[in-house]
N, C-alpha and C positions, 0 to 999 in steps of 0.2 A: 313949701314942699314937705310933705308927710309921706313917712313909709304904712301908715295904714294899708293900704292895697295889697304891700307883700306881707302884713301879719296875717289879714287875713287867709291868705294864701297858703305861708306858712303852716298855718293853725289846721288848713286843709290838709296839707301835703302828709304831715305828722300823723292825722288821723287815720290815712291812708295805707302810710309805711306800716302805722299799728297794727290792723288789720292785716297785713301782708302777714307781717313779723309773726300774730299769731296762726297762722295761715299756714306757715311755714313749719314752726311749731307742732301743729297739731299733725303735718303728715311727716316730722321726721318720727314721729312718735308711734304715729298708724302703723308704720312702713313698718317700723321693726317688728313690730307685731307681726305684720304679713310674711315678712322672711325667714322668722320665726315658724312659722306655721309651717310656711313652704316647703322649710325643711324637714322639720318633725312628719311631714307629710311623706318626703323623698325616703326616710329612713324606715318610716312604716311598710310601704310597698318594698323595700326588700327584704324585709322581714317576712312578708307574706301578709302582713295585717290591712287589707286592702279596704274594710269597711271604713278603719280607725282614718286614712289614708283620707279617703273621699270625706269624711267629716271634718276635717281638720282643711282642707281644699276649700270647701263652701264655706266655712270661714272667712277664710282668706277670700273670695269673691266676694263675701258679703261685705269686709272691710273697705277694699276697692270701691267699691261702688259709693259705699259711704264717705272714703277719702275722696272721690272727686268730684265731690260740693267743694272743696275747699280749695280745685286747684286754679279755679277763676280764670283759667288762659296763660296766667304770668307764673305758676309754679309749678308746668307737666313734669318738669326734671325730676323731681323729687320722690317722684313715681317709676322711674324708669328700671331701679334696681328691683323694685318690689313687685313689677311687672314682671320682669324678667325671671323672677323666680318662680312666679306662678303658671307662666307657659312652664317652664323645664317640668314642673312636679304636674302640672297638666296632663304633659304631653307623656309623660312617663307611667302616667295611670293608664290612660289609655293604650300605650303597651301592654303592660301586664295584665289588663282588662280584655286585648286582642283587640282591639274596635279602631274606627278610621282616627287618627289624629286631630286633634282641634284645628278648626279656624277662625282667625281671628276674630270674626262676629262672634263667634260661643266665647270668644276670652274678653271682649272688653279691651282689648290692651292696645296701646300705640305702634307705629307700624316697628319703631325699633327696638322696641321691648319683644315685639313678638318673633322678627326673625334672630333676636341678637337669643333669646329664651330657646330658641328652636335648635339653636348649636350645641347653647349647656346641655342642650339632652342629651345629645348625642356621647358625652362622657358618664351619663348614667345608663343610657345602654350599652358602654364598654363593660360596666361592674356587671350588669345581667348577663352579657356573655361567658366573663369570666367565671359566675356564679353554674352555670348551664354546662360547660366545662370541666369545672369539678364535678357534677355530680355526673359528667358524663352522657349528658344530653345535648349531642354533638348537631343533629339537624336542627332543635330549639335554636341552638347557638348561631348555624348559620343562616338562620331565617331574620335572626335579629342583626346580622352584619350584614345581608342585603337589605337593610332599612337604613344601618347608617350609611352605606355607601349611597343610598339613592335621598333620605336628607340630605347630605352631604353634595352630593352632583345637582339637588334642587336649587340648594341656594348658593350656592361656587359663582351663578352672575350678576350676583347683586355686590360683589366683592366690587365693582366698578362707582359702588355709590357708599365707599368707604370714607366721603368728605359730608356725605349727610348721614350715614348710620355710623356714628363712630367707632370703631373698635372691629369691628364687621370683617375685614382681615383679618386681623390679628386673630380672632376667632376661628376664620376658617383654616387656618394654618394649622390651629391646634387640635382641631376635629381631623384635620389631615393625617396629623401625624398620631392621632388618636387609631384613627382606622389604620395606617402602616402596622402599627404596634400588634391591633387584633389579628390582622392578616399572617403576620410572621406566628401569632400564636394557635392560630388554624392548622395552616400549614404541616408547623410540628405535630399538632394533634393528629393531624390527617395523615399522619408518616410514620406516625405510633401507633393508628389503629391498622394501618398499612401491615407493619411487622405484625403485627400481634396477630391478624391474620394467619399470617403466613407461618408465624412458628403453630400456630394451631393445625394449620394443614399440616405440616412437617410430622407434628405430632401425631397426629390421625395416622399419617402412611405408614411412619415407623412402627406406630403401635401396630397396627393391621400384620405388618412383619410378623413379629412375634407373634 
């Protein structure tokens, strides 16, 4: 009786895990790269640099594409962060762009990369709101909080496949109270520009007086 059969076996399995191992390797490496970009991307576009924005984008797709030769079936995980960054910087160009929203064919991405990417936006278009706001571009602002409300009510019934999208709750809780937050600061804008009105008439009349 000889264990020959399981050396060979062995000798196999090793070569296999190797390959994995470097497999692994090579997209925790990619990925940062990509989320890297991702973000240098998100920070462009609200800056206004929107060319800088989209080069730094196709990058980042280009890297994707290139990391998934190496995901073989057995390492999609390790894409999922790096997914998910590039729908949010996506989806956020094409705001600021005005044009339809990505789907998932134009992104490449996994289905829970894409809706899980689709929520992150929704807290970069809180920042645009706020931004539009200050500068006092009050209907900008409400045009872009009826897109987070209707993101938001788009994907509110996939909350039911929170055991196959992980986190998918937890997400839309936070876009929730994400949009509460906006709404309260609507509101007071809209009660500010309300007075301000109003002491402007005041003032017209009185003046007229005199």
């Amino acid at each position: 009786m000889t264990v020959e059969n399981v050396k060979v076996t062995l000798k196999k399995i090793s070569s296999e895990l190797d390959d994995v191992e470097h497999r692994r390797e090579t997209l925790i490496k990619g990925t940062r790269g990509m989320i890297i970009n991702c973000s240098k991307s998100i920070m462009a576009l609200h800056r206004g640099r929107c060319e800088e924005a989209a080069k730094l984008l196709d990058e980042a797709q280009a890297d994707l594409c290139s990391l998934r030769t190496h995901v073989k079936g057995d390492l999609e995980r390790y894409l999922l962060n790096a997914e998910q960054e590039l729908v949010e910087a996506y989806q956020l160009k094409c705001v600021y762009e005005k044009t339809h929203l990505a789907g998932i064919e134009e992104l490449n991405v996994s289905t829970s990369s894409y809706l899980l990417g689709l929520l992150d936006s929704i807290g970069e278009i809180k920042r645009m709101i706020y931004d539009n706001l200050r500068s006092e571009r009050t209907t900008d602002a409400l045009g872009l909080f009826a897109l987070m409300e209707d993101l938001y009510s788009s994907i509110y019934p996939f909350s039911v496949y929170d055991n196959i999208v992980p986190g998918i709750r937890r997400k839309l809780d936070v876009a929730k109270l994400l949009i509460e937050n906006v709404r309260s600061s609507l509101t007071e804008e809209s009660s500010r520009n309300l007075l301000i009105k109003k002491m402007d008439i005041l003032e017209k009349r009185f003046g007229s007086v005199k």
